[in-house]
C-alpha positions as a Markdown table, in Angstrom:
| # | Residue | x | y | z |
|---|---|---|---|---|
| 1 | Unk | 0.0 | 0.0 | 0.0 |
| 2 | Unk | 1.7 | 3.5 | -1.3 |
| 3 | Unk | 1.1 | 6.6 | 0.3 |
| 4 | Unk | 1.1 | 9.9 | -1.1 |
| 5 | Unk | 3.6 | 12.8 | 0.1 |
| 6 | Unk | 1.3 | 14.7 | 0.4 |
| 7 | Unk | -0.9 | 12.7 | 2.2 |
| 8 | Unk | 1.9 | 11.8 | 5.0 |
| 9 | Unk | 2.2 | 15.8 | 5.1 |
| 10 | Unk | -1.2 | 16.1 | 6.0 |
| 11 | Unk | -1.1 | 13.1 | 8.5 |
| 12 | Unk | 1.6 | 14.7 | 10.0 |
| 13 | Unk | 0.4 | 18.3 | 10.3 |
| 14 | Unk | -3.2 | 17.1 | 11.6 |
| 15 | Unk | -0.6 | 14.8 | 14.0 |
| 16 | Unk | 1.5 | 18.3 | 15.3 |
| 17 | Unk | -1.8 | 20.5 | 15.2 |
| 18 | Unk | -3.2 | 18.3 | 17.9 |
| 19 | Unk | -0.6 | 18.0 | 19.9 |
| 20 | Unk | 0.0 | 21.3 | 19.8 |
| 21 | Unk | -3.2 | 22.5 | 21.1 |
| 22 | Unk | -3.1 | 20.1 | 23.4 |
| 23 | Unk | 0.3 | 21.6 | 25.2 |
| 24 | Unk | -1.2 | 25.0 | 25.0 |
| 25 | Unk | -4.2 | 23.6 | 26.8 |
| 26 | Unk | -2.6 | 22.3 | 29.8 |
| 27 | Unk | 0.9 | 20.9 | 30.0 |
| 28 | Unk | 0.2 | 18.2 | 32.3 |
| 29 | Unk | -2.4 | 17.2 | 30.3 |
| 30 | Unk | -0.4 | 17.1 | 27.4 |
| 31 | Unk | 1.7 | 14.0 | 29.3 |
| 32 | Unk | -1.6 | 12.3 | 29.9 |
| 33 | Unk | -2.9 | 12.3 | 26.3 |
| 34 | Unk | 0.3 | 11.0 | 25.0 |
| 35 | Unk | 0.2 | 7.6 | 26.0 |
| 36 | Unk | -3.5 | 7.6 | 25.3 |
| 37 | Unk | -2.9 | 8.2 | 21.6 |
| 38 | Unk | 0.0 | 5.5 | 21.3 |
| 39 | Unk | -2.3 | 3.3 | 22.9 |
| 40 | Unk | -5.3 | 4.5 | 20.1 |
| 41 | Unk | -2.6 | 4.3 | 17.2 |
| 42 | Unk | -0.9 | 0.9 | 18.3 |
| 43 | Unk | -5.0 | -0.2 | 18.7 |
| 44 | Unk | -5.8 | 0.8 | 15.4 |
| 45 | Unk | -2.2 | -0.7 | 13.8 |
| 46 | Unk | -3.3 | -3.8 | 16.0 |
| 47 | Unk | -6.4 | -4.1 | 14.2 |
| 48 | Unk | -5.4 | -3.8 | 10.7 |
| 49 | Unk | -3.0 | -6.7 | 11.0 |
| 50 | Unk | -5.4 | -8.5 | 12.9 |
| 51 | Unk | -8.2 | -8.2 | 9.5 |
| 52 | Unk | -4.8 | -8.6 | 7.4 |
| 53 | Unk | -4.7 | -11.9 | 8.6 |
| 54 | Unk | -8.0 | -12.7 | 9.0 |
| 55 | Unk | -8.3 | -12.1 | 5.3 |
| 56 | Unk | -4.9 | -14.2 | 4.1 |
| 57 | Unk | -6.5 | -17.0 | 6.7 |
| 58 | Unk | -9.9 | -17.0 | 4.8 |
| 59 | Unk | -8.4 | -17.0 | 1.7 |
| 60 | Unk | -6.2 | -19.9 | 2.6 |
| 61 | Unk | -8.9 | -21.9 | 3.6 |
| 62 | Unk | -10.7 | -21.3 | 0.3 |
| 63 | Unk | -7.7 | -22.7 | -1.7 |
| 64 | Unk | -7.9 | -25.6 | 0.3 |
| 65 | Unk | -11.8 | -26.0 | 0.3 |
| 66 | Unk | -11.5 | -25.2 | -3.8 |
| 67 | Unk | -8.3 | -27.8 | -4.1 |
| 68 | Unk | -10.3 | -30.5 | -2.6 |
| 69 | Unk | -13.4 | -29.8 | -4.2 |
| 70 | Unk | -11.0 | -30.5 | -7.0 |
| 71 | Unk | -9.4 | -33.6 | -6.2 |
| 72 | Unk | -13.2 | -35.2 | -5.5 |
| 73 | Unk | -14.3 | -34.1 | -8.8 |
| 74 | Unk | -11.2 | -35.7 | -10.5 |
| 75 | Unk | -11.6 | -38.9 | -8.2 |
| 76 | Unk | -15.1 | -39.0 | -9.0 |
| 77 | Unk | -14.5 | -38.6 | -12.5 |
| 78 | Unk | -12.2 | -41.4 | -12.5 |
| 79 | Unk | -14.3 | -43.6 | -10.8 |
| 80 | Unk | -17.0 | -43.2 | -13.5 |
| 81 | Unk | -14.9 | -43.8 | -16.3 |
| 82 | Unk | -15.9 | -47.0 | -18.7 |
| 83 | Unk | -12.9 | -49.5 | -17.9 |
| 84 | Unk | -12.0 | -52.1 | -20.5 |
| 85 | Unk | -12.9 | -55.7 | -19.3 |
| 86 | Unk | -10.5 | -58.2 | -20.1 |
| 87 | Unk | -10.7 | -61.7 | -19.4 |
């Protein structure tokens, strides 16, 4: 997934414009909301891998449900097939 310069610019200047007014608000409350958003950012971060591989796990287990449905077709197609008798 590519991202844009210009759209990490903007990440960061939303990123420093909240921070910012943050400090101005109250200092000590500028020490309190920083852990708070790493823990929101590492949450969010945690969450996309978590659908990431969600997603490569479902697909997996489609291969395999679409490779056996394929190997019981091919075995039922062999079973049905006319053999020659001999005798």
């Amino acid at each position: 997934m590519k991202f844009d310069a210009r759209t990490i610019e903007a990440v960061n200047a939303f990123i420093r414009l909240f921070l910012v007014r943050v400090d101005e608000l109250h200092t000590g409350l500028f020490f309190l909301v920083i852990p708070l958003f790493i823990i929101v950012v590492g949450a969010a971060a945690l969450a996309v891998v978590v659908i990431a591989a969600a997603v490569f796990l479902v697909a997996g287990a489609l291969g395999v449900v679409l490779m056996a449905r394929r190997g019981i077709n091919a075995a039922a197609a062999h079973s049905a097939a006319a053999r020659a008798v001999t005798t």
